[in-house]
C-alpha positions in Angstrom: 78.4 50.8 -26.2 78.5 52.5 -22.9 79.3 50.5 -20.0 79.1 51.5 -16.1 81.8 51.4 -14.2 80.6 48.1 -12.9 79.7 46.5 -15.8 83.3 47.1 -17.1 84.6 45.4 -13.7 82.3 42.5 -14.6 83.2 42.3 -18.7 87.1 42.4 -17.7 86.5 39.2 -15.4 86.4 40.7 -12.0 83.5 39.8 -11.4 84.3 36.0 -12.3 84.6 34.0 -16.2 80.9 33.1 -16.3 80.1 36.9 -16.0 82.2 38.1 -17.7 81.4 35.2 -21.0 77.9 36.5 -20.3 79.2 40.1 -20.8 81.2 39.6 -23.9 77.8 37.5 -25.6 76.0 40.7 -24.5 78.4 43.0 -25.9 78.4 41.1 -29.2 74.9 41.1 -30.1 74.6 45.2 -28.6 77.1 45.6 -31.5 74.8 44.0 -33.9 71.9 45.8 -32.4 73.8 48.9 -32.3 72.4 49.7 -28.9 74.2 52.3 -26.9 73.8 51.0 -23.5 72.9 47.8 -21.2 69.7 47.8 -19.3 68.3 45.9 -16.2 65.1 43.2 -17.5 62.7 41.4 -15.1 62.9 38.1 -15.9 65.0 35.8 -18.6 63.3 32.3 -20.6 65.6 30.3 -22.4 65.7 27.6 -25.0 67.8 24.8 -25.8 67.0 22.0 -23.6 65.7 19.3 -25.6 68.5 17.0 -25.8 67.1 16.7 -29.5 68.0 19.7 -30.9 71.4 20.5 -28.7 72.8 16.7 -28.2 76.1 16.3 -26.7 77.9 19.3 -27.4 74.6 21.4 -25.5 74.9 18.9 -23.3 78.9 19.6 -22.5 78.3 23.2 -22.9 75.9 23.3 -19.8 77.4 20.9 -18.0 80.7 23.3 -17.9 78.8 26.6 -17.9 76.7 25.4 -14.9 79.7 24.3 -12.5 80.4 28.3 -11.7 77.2 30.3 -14.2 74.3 31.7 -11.8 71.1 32.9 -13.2 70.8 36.8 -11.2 66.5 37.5 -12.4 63.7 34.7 -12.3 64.4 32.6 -15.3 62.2 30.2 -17.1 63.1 27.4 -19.4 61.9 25.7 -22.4 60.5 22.0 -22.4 62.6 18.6 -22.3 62.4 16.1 -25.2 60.7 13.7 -23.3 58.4 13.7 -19.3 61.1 13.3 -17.2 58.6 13.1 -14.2 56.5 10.1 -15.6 59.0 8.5 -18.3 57.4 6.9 -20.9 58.5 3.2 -22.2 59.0 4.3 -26.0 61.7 7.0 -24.5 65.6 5.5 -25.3 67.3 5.4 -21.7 70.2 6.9 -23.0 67.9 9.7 -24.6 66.1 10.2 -21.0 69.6 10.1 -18.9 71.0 13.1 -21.0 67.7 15.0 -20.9 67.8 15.0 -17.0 71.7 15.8 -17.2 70.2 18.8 -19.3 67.6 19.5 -16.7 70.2 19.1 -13.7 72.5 21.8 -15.3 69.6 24.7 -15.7 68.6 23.9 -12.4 72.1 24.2 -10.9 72.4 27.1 -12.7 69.3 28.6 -10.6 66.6 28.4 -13.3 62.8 27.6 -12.3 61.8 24.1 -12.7 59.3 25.1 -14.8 60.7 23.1 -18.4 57.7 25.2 -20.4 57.4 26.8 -23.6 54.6 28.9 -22.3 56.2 30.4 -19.0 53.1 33.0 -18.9 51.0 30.5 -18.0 51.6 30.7 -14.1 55.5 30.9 -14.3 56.4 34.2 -15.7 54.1 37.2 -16.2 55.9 40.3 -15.3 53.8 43.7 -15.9 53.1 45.1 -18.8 56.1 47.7 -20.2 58.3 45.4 -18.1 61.7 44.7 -20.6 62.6 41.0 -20.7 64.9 38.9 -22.9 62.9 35.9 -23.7 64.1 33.1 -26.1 61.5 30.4 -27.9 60.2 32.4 -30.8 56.6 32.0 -29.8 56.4 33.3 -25.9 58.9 35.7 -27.1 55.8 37.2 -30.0 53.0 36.6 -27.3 54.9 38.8 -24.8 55.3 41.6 -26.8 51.9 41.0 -29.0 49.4 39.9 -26.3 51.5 41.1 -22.5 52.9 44.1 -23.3 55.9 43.0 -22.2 59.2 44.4 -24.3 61.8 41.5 -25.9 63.6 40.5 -28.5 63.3 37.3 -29.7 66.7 35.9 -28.3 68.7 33.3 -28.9 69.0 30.3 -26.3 72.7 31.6 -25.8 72.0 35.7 -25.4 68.8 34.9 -23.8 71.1 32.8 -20.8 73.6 35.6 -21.0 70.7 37.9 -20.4 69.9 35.8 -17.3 72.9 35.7 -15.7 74.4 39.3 -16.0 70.2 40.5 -15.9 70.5 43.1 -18.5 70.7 43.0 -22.3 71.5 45.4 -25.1 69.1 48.4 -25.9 68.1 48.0 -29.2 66.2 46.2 -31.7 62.3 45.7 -29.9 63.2 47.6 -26.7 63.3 50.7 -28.6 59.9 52.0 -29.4 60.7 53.2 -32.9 61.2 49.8 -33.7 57.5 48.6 -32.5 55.6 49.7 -35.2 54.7 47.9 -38.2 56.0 47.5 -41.3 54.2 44.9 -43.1 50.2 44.8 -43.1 48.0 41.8 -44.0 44.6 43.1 -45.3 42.2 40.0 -44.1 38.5 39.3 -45.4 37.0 38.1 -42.2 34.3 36.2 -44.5 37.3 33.7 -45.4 37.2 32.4 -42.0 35.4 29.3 -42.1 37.4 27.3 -39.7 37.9 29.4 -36.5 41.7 29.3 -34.8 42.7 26.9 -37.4 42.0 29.4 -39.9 43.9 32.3 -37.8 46.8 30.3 -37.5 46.9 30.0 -41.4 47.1 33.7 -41.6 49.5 34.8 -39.2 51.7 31.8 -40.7 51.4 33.0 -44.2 51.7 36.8 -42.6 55.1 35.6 -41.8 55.9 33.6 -44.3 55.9 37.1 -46.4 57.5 39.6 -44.3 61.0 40.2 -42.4 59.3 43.1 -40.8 59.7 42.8 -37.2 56.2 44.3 -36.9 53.1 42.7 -38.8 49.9 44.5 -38.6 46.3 42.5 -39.4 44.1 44.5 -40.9 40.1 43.7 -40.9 41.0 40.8 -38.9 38.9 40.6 -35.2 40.5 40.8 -32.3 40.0 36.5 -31.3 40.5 35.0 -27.9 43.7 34.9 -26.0 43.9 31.4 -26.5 44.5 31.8 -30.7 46.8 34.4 -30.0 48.8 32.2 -28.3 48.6 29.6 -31.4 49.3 32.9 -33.4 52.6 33.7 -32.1 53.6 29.9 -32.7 52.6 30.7 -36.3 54.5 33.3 -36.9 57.7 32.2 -35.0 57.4 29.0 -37.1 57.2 31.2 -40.6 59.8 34.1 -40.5 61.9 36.4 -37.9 59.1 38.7 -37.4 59.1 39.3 -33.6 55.1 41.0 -33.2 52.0 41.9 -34.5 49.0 44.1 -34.0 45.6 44.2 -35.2 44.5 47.2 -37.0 41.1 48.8 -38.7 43.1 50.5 -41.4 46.8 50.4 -42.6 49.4 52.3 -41.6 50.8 55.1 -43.3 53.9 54.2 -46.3 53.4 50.7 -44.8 53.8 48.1 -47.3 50.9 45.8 -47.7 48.4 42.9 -49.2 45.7 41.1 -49.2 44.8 37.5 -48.3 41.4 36.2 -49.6 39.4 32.8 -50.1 41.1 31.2 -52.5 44.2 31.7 -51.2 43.5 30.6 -47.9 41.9 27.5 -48.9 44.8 26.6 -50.8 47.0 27.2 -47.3 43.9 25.5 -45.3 44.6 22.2 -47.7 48.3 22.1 -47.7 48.3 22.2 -44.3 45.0 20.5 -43.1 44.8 18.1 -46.0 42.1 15.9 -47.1 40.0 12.9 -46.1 39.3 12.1 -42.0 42.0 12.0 -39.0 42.7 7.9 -39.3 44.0 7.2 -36.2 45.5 3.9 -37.0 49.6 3.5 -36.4 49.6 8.0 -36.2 49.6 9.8 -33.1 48.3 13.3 -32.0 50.0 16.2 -30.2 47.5 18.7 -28.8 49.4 22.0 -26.6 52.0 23.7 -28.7 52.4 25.8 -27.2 51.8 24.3 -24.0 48.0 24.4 -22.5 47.6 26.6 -20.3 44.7 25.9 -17.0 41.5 26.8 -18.9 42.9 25.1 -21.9 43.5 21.9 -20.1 40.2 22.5 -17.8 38.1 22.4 -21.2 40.2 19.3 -22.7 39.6 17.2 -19.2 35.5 17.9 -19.6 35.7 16.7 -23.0 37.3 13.6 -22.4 34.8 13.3 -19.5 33.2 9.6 -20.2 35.5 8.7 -22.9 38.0 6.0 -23.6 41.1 7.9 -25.6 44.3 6.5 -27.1 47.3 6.7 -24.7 48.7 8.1 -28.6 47.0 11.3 -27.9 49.3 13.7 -26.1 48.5 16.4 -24.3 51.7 18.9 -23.4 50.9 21.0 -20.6 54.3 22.4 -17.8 54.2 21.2 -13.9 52.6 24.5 -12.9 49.8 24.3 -15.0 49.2 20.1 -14.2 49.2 21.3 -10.2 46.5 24.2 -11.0 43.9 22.5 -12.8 44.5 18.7 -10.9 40.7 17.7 -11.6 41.4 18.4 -15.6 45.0 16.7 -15.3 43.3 13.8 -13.6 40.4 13.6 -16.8 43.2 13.7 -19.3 44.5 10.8 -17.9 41.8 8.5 -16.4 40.9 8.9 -19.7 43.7 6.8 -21.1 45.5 9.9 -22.4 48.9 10.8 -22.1 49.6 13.7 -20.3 53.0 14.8 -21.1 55.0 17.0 -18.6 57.3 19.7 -19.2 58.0 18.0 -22.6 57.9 18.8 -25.8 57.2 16.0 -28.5 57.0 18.3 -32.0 60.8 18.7 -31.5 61.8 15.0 -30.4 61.6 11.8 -32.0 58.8 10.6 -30.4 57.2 9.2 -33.9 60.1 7.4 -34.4 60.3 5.9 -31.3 56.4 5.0 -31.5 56.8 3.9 -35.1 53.7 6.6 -36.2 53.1 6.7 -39.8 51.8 10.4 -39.3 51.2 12.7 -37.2 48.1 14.9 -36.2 48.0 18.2 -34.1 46.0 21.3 -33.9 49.0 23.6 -33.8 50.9 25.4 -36.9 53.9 25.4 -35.3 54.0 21.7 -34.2 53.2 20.8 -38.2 55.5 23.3 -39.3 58.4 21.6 -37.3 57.7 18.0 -37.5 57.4 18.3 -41.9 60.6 20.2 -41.6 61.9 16.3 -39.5 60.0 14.7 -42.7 57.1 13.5 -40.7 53.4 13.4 -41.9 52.0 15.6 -40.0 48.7 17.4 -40.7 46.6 20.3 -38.6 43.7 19.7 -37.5 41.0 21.1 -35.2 41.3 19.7 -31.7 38.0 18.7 -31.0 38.0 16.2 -34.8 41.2 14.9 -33.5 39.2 14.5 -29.6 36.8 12.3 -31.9 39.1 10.3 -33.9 41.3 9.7 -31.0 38.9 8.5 -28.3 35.4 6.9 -27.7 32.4 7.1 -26.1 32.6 4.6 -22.8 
């Protein structure tokens, strides 16, 4: 791979170790990629922060990294396992003082406080063609599928190497070649009897199909930004594809099939399953990915004159709490628990509640709380609203 004269100064350590450890990641993957050069991205989001998922060894990693690493582009981060801000009582202590270690190291490190998995949701919207390296599978889709922003889906340790040294390898999604599709869903828009919950159940058995890095939906409307978002979850949750398009016909020598009713039902009742939310001894996750202002304005006037169970969660970043304070405010005069900059899908948090299951209205937060063995079920938010909270 061709490097510039000052990029070889900062791979050979000149530069400093954290650079040039930043470098030689960099170099590594390029390889992989087979790009033939480095090249200068807007903005950097990284994962692994949930002290969950990375424990101690994440934990030792940062803490050494940090002491010299410096982030050089605006960099976002991916949520905590627990609300560091407003700590709940069924958190461990132990659990929340290694979280905020966590936090204290990406912040030392010169990331924004911004601990979301949604960072286009007021924290980091770059224009359209910008190149990025983005890591959490589903802002990484949604910025190439809905923004028009260019990334690959990185990993939490190229997509920090990315940040610091603010390039990354040309190849893989940042070429155009490599943007096209080549798998295509063929969708009868008559088998959508249950809105975004049904949407979800396609893109996720899209991806559940295909390692194409492109997936194309064909016959599928074009729906609202909001269940593109939950799209992108989807298909991060189901397989390595990194974007899709929607499409009247399908492309030329692309391979393809068809998803109808039945098929679709039997996805709708694997996934959904049968009889009413119960919410006795379960809880319920709604914002995975994290709500955005409008999502969280709507929530706040539907819990407007209702009592809800502080068991409902509702995920939203800092940024997003601060720009819609009147809908914030709702969610939790309501009784509600608004979670901050925390991610609950990915921590214990039935464990430590002692929930015998699990309801949200995401794919991805489902997908990732079976794979923990939880009972976890998707549901449509506004049944879960219902089951979760009461007229006052």
């Amino acid at each position: 791979m061709y490097l510039t004269n000052e990029e070889e100064r900062a791979a050979s350590g000149e530069m400093g170790e954290a650079i040039a450890a930043a470098y030689r990641i960099l170099l590594a993957v390029g390889e992989l990629l087979g790009a033939r050069r480095l090249i200068r991205i807007s903005s950097a989001h990284l994962s692994g922060v949930n002290y969950a998922n990375i424990g101690d060894p994440g934990l030792e990693f940062l803490e050494r990294f940090s002491s010299s690493a410096r982030v050089s582009v605006p960099t976002t981060v991916n949520p905590c396992g627990a609300d560091l801000y407003d700590p709940q009582p069924h958190v461990p202590r132990d659990f929340l003082e290694r979280q905020r270690a966590i936090m204290d190291a990406y912040l030392r490190m010169g990331c924004s406080e911004s601990f979301t998995c949604a960072p286009y949701e007021l924290e980091s919207n770059p224009p359209p063609g910008s190149h990025v390296s983005w890591a959490e599978s589903s802002a990484a889709i949604f910025a190439n599928s809905e923004l028009g922003l260019i990334t690959n889906r990185e990993s939490g340790l190229s997509a920090l190497a990315a940040a610091i040294a603010g390039k990354t390898p040309e190849g893989g999604m940042h070429l155009e070649e490599n943007r096209r599709p080549g798998y295509a869903l063929r969708v009868d828009p008559g088998a959508l009897e249950h809105g975004y919950i049904d949407y979800q159940l396609v893109a996720y058995y899209a991806a559940s199909r295909t390692s194409a890095d492109v997936i194309a939906f064909v016959g599928l409307p074009r729906p609202p930004r909001s269940t593109i978002k939950l799209m992108a979850a989807a298909v991060g949750a189901a397989g390595p594809s990194s974007m899709f398009v929607f499409s009247d016909s399908v492309p030329p020598g692309v391979e393809s099939e068809s998803l109808g009713r039945d098929e679709l039902a039997r996805l709708r009742e694997e996934l959904v399953g049968r009889g009413p939310v119960d919410p006795r001894g379960s809880m319920a996750i709604l914002g995975c990915p994290f709500y955005g202002p409008q999502e969280l304005s709507r929530l706040g006037a539907e819990l407007r004159g209702r009592r809800a169970s502080p068991r409902l969660f509702v995920q939203v970043s800092r940024a997003v709490e601060l720009a819609a304070r009147e809908a914030a405010g709702e969610v939790r005069g309501s009784g509600a628990t608004l979670l901050r900059c925390a991610c609950y899908p990915l921590s214990p948090a039935d464990e430590w509640l002692g929930a015998s299951a699990v309801y949200a209205d995401s794919v991805k937060a489902v997908h990732y709380l079976r794979k923990r063995g939880v009972n976890a079920y998707l549901r449509d938010a506004g049944e879960i609203l219902r089951a979760f909270s009461h007229v006052t």
